[in-house]
N, C-alpha and C positions, 0 to 999 in steps of 0.2 A: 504494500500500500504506500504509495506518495507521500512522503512527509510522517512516516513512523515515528524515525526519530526526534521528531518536533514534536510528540506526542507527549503523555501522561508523565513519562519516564524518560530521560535523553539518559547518554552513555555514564554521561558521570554522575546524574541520581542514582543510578543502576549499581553503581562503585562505590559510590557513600555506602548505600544500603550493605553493599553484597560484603565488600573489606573488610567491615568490624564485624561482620556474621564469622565469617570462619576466622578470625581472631578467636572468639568467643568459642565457637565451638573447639575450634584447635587447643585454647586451654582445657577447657572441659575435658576433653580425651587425655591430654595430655597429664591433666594434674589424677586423672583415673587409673593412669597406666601406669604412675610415681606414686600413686598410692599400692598400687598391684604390687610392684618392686619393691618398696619398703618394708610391705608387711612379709613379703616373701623372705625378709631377712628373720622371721619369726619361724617360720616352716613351710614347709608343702602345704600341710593341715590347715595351717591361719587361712593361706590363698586362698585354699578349697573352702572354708566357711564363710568367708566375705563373697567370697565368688556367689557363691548358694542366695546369701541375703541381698546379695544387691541385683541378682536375677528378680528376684520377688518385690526390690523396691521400684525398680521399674516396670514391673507392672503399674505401678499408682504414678509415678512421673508420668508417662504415657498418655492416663487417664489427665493428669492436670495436664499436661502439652494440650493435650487434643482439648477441652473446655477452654484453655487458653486461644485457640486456633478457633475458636465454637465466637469466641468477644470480640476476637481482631477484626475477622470474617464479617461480623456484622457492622462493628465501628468503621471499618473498612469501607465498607459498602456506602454506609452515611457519612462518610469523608467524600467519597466520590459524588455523591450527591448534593455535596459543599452545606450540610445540616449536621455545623460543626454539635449543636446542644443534644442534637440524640446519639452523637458519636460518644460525647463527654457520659450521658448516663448510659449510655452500654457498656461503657469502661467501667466506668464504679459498680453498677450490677454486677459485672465479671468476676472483680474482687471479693467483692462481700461473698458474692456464691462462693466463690472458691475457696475463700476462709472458713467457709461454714462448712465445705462438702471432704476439707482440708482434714478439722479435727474429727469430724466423725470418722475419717479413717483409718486413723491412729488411733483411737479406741479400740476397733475392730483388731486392729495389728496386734496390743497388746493383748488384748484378748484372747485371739488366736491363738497364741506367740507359740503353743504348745503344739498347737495342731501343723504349724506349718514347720516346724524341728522335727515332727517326728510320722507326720503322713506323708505334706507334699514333698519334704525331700527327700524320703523314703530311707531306707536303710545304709543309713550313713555311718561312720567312725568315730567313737565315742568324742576325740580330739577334735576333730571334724563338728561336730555338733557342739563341744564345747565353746569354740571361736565363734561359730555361727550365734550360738547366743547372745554374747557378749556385746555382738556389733549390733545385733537386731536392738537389742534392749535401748542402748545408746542412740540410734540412730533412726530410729522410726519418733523421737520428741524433735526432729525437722521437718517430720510430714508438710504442716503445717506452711512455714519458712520456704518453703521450695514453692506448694503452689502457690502462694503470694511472689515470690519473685517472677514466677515462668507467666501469670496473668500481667504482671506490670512491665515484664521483659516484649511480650507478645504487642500491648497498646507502643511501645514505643518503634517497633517496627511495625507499625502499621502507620503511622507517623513519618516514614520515613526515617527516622532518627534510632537507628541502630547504635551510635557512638552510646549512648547512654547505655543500654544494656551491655554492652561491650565493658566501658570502665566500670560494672559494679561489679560485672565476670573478673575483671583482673581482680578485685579486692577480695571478690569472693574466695576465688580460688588461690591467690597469695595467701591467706588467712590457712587455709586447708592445707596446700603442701607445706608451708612453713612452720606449721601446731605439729604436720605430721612428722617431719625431721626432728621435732626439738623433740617430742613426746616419742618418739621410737629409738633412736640413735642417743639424744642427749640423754632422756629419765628414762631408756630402758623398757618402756613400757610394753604390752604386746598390741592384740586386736583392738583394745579401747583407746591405741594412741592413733589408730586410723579413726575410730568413729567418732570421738571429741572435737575432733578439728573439723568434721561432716557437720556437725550439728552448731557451732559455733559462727563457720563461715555461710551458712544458709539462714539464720537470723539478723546476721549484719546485713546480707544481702536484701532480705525482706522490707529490712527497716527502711533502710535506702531507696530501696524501689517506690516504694509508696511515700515519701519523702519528697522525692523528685517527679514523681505523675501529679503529688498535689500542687506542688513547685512552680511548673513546666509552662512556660511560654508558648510550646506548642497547640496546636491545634486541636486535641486532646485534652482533657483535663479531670482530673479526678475530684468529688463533692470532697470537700474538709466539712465531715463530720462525722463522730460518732455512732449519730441516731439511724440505726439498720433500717429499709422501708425497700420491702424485694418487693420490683416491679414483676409483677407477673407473665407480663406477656411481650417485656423485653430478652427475660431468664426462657421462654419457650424459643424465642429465635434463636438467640446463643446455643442452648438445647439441641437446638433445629441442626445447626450444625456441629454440635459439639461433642452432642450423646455419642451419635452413628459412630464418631472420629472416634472416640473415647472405649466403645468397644469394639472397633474397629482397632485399636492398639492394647487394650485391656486382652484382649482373646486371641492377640497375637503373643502378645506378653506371658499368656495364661498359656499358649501352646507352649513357647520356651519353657518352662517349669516343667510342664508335662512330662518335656523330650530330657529334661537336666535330670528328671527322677528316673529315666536310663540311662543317662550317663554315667549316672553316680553308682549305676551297677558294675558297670564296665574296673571301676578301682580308682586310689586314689589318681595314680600317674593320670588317667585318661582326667576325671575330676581338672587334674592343673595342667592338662595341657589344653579342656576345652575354656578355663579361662585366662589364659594366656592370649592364646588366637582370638578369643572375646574381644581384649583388650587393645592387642594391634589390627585389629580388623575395622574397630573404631575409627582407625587413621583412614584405612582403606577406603569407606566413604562417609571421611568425613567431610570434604566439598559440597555432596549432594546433599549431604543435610543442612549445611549451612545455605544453600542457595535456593533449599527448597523453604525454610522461613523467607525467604524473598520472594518467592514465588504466590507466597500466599499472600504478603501486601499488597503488590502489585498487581494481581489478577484481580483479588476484591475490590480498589480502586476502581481498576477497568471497567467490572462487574456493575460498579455503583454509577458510573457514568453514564452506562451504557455501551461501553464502547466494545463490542466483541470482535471487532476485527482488531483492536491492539490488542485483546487478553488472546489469543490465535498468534499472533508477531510473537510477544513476550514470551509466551508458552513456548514455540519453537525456539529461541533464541536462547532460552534461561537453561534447555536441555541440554541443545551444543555445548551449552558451556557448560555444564557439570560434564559429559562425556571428552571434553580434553581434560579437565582437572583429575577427571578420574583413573584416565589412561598416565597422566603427566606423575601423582600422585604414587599409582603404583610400581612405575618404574621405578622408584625412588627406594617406596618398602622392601623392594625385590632384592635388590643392590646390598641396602642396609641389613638385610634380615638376620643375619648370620650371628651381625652385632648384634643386635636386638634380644636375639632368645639369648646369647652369651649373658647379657645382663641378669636375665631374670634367674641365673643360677640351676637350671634344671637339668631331671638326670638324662643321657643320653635318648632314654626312649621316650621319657614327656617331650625333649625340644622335637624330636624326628617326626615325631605326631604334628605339634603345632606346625612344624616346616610345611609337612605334606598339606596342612588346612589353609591356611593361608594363600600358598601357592595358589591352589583352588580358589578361593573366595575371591584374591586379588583380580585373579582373570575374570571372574563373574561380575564382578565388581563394574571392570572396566568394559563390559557387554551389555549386561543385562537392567544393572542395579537404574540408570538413568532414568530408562522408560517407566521399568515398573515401580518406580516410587515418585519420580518427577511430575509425570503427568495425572496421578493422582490429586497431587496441590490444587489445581487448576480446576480439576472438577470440583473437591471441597469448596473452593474460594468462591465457583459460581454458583454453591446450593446445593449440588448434587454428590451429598455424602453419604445417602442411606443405599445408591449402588456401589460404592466405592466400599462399604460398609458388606456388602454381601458376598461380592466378588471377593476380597480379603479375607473374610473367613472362610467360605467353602474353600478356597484355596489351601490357608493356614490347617485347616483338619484333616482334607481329604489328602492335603500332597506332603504338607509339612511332617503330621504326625505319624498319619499311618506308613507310610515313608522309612521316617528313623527309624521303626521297630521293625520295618522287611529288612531293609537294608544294613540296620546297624547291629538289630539282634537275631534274626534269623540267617541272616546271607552273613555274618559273620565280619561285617567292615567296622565295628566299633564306631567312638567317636566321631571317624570319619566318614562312615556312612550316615551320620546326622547330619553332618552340613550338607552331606553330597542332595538331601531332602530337604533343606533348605533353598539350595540355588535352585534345584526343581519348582518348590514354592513360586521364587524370584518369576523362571519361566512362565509358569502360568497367569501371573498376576502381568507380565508385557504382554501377553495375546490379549487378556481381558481386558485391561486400560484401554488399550491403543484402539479396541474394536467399540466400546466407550463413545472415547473422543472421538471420536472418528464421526458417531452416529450424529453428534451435534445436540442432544435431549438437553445438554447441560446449557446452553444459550437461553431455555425457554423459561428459565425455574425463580422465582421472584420469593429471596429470602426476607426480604424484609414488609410481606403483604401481612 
């Protein structure tokens, strides 16, 4: 189309936006995977239980990502329809639910805390399940903290203004890796010197966020005040797209567990070497996740405009370029890798495991991963998450799980016949998108009637 780039978004909105996203994210993984290696100076054991509980806390980050994506998506939409005042109480609705939907899930978690030590992870190793405790206890009282930052992180890229989410990332996570050096190497301490510094830097983070959304100059803007009053049929739009997203990642989330209560048969080694590869596989697309939070400002925008031939431009544009970062990316891990598992200390047959997953994922990565997760955004961002929501799970049960157990436990490929059921997953989910988007439904779909 003539004059694109004259559009919503020119090259260098696109760079403000896109720059501090993978900064952000790039810490994130990075300060996850220094947290992996630290505590690995504790043991195999410590890994494998932090491994287990942070499988299970993402389950609920997931859910607050996606509710958070459910606010943007909408304030979004009322941005582009330049009705800056119902963007501002979308915002603050966003919060307040997510505060609220925040602690009742940390209730639940301690609750739980029994049943998921000793069903969902299934027959685990006394030491194994000691660490796991430990971390869980500590680090489920940031429930909370988290999704208050990921709703005030989400309003401010939808704003365009990713730098803000950006610098509360550096603080956040400088607080995190720097508790966890001093509390592991300096006091000694073991699994609680990883979760104390979880829980410390995701409350400064919170405070911050919501500090700065009240703050903001921007276009956006959060109510200062205490007094709670849930609009109802703002919280159904958010909902509208938030729910779908939300178990749309909760039951992807809820698969990985599944597949981890077979891994954890397989033995410790396999346990640390599937999260090892976890953790560097995070690198592996970490581009497409930071550009896929772009994707969703910018297409809601569009969305709110009206404008569907630039969310169509954007869309193809935003993919290109997660597929060279991704291709660029893994040439890079490929290179490195050797260093990399050297680091984490592991015995000959965990690193040869993670070698041969990696390998695998990295390639997948730089094929598959684009389509089938990129073009998803675009249909969320224009309303149409309850297919995006179905296609995802039938995918996730039929291919992902049943999968792992042909593959991993009967055909006898262990750990790595889990992922090899994953990037299968990946496959199916690029035929479905693409045949999606393609059909055009998602053009027709008015999130905000």
């Amino acid at each position: 189309m003539k004059g694109k780039e004259a559009g919503l978004f020119d090259n260098k909105a696109l760079a403000s936006l896109i720059l501090p996203l993978l900064v952000e994210q790039f810490l994130a993984v990075l300060v996850g995977m220094a947290d992996s290696i630290m505590v690995a100076s504790v043991g195999e054991a410590a890994v494998s239980g932090v491994s287990l509980v942070d499988n299970v806390m993402v389950l609920f980050i997931n859910l607050f990502a996606a509710l958070a994506t459910g606010g943007a998506v909408i304030a979004g939409q009322y941005l582009g329809q330049e009705d800056r005042r119902s963007s501002g109480k979308a915002a603050t609705q966003l919060i307040w639910f997510m505060t609220a939907v925040s602690f009742g899930i940390m209730m639940l978690i301690y609750l739980g805390k029994n049943f998921i030590l000793h069903q969902i992870f299934g027959a685990i190793e006394a030491d194994v399940c000691a660490h796991a405790n430990t971390y869980l206890l500590i680090v489920a009282a940031s429930v909370p903290f988290l999704a208050i930052y990921n709703g005030g992180a989400a309003i401010f890229r939808t704003m365009g203004n990713s730098g803000v989410s950006m610098k509360v990332s550096v603080i956040m996570n400088a607080i995190n890796c720097g508790g966890n050096a001093l509390l592991i190497y300096g006091l000694h301490c073991g699994t609680e010197g990883v979760a104390i510094p979880t829980l410390l830097s995701r409350a400064v983070a919170a405070v911050l966020i919501v500090i700065l959304l009240s703050r903001t100059k921007g276009p956006i803007r959060i109510e200062r005040s205490l007094h709670i009053k849930f609009d109802g049929r703002m919280i159904r739009r958010i909902l509208g797209i938030g729910l779908p997203n939300g178990m749309e990642n909760s039951m992807f989330q809820l698969g990985k567990i599944m597949v981890l209560s077979l891994v954890s048969t397989f033995g410790t080694s396999a346990i640390a070497a599937n999260a090892v590869s976890n953790a560097v596989a995070q690198f592996q697309i970490l581009p497409g996740m930071a550009i896929n939070l772009a994707v969703t400002a910018v297409i809601a925008r569009c969305i709110g405009a009206g404008r569907y031939d630039q969310a169509e431009y954007y869309t193809k544009k935003l993919v290109l370029l997660v597929y060279f970062c991704h291709i660029t990316v893994n040439i890079c891990i490929w290179l490195a890798l050797p260093l990399i598992l050297k680091v984490y200390n592991l015995s000959p047959e965990t690193a040869d495991t993670a070698r041969q997953i990696l390998h695998f994922h990295g390639i997948s990565a730089s094929i598959v991963w684009p389509v089938a997760f990129t073009l998803p955004c675009t249909l969320r961002a224009a309303g149409d998450a309850k297919v995006t929501m179905y296609i995802s799970i039938a995918s996730m049960w039929f291919c992902r799980i049943v999968m792992s157990y042909v593959l991993g436990k009967y055909l006898g490929m262990g750990v790595f016949g889990v992922w090899v059921a994953m990037i299968f997953d990946w496959c199916v989910r690029f035929v479905a998108m693409t045949f999606r988007y393609r059909q055009g439904k998602w053009k027709q779909i008015d999130s905000l009637a």
